[in-house]
N, C-alpha and C positions, 0 to 999 in steps of 0.2 A: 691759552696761557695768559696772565696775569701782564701786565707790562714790566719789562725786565727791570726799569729802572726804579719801580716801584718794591719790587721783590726783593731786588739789591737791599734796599731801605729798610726794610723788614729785618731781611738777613744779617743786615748789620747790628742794629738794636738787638737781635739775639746773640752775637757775638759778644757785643759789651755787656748782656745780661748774662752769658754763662764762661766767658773767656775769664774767667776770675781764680780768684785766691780759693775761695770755697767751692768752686768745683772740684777741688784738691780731696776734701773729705770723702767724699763717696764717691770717688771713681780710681781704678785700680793702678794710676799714675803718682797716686800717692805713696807709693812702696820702692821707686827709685830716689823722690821725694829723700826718704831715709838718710842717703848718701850723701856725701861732698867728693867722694874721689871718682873721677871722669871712669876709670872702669868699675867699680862699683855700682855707678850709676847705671850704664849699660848691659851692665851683668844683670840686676835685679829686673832695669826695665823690660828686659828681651824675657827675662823668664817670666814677668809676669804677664807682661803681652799676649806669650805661649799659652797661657793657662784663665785668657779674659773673655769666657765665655760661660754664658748663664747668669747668674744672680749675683752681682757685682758684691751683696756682701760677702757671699761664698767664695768670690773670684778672691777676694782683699782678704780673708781669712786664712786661706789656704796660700795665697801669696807669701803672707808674716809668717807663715810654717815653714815655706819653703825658706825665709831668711832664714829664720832661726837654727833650721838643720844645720844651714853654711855658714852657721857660728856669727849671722850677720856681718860677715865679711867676702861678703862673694868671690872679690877675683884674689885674692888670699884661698877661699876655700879651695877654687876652682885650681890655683896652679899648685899649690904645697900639699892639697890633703891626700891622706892614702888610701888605693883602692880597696885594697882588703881588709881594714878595717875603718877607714869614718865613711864607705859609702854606703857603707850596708843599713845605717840607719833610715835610710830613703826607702828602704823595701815594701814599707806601710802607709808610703803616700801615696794618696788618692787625691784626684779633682776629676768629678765626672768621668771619663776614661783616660785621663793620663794619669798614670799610675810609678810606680816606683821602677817598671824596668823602664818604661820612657828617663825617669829621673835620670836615672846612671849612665842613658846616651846622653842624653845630654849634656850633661858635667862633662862626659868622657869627647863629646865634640868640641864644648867649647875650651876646652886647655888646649885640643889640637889645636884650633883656629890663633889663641893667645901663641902659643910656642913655635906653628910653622906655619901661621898667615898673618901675625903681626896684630891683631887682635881684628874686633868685629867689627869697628867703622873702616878699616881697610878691604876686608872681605865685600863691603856693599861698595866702597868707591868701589874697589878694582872692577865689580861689572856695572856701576854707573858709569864711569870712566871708556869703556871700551862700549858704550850701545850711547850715551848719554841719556837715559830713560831708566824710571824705578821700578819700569818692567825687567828691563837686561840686569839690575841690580837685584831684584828677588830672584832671577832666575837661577844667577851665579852664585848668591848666597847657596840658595835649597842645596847647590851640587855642591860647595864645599862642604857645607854640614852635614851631607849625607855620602861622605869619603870614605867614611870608615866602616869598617861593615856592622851589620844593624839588622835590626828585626825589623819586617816588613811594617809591624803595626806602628812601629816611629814616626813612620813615614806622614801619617793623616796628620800628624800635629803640626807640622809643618806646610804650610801653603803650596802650589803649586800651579804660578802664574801660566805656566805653558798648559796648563789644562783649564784653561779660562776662568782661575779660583778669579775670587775677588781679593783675596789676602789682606782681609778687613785688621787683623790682628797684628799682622808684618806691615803695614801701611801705617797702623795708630803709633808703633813702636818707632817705623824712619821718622814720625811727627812728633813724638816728644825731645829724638835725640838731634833732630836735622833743623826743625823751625824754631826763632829766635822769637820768644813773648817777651813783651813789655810787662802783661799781666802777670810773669811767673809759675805759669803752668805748667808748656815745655821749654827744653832747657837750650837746644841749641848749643851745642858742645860738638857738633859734628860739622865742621867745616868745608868737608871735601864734596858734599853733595849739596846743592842749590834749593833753600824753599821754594823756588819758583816752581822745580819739578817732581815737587812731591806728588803726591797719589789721595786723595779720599779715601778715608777706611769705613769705607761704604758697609753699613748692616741695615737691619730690618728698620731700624727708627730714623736711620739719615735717609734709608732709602725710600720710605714713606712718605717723608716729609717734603722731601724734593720732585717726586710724584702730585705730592696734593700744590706744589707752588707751578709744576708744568713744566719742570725742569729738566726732569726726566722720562724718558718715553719708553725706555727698556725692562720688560716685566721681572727680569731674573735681575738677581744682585750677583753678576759675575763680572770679569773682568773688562767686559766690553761697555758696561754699564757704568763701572768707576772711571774708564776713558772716555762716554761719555760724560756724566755730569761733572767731572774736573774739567771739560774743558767749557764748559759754560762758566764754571767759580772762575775760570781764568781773564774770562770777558770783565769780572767783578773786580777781580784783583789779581795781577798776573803774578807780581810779585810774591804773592804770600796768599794762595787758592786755597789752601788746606784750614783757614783759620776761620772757614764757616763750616768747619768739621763742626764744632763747637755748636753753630746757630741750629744745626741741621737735626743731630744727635740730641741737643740739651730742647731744643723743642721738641723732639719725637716724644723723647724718655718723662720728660713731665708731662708730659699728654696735652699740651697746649695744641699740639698739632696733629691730627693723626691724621 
């Protein structure tokens, strides 16, 4: 391993090079970007989180489809629209395999959560609140969204921390709505859960890259892996670990680093 406090030095210079404004362009954070109204924001970000896997243009494309359906007004669409006729236009959305019956659970969980869990940053305090860890808070999430009765295949799009996921996708989403940037890239709108104890949304290019600096010793990207390397970021920065998501991910994906 490299000397940490050298690496630190490294990692930081990759922060201030990719924690920016223009990281906004091409990467799939730019789609709650859209909004000013705090559930809008969450609305669009959680759906597009859902569906941030594969080719970030296709991920952003199919993102602005999914606004578009919801009349670009997500938590308006989500709590007023009607079942039997504005959801039906969803039947023909496609991303990789989540498809239009996934659409329709979804809408259909999250007006549950808006109407009898108070909305979605309550759903994550209540189980960060009761474990103080954003393990006990994916965990509790997954159960409330999956309340209602559902097809088995819903299930995969949703992470599932108790089976050692790494829930790269529900980790990138508690980081744009939980951590406060100076930079302006996340938004920090969610007060009830602590930057300090966010989580790395560990995938193949954060996880590469923190491999090649010795950071990481654990070959799989699952969830013991993301407790691993968050807790070395925290040696770095306790306060705000999650903000070499940035260094780690914008150096993989440019190829600066492999």
């Amino acid at each position: 391993m490299q000397n940490l406090q050298h690496i630190k030095n490294q990692l930081d210079k990759y922060v201030d090079k990719f924690n920016t404004l223009e990281f906004i362009d091409s990467d799939p954070v730019q789609i709650p970007h859209r909004f000013s109204r705090k559930e809008d924001i969450e609305i669009a970000g959680f759906l597009a989180s859902t569906i941030a896997w594969g080719q970030r243009k296709s991920i952003i494309k199919n993102a602005l489809r999914f606004m578009d359906l919801m009349d670009n007004s997500p938590c308006d669409f989500i709590l007023h629209s009607n079942e039997n006729t504005d959801w039906q236009r969803f039947s023909s959305f496609v991303h990789r395999t989540f498809n239009g019956e996934d659409c329709l659970f979804f809408i259909k969980s999250l007006k549950n959560i808006y109407l009898k869990h108070s909305g979605l940053e309550n759903v994550f305090a209540c189980g960060f609140e009761k474990s103080q860890t954003i393990y006990g808070a994916l965990a509790h999430f997954r159960s409330v969204f999956l309340e209602l009765p559902h097809s088995h295949r819903v299930e995969k799009h949703l992470s599932d921390v108790t089976r050692n996921s790494a829930a790269k996708r529900l980790n990138m989403f508690l980081r744009w709505m939980v951590r406060a940037d100076d930079a302006g890239v996340d938004f920090g709108i969610w007060k009830k859960i602590p930057q300090s104890a966010l989580m790395l949304p560990l995938d193949v290019h954060s996880g590469n890259v923190a491999r090649a600096f010795g950071l990481l010793m654990r070959p799989q990207n699952d969830w013991k892996a993301v407790e691993e390397i968050t807790a070395v970021l925290r040696t770095f920065d306790s306060a705000d670990p999650v903000k070499y998501d940035f260094a780690l991910f914008g150096a993989g994906v440019s190829g600066e680093i492999k």
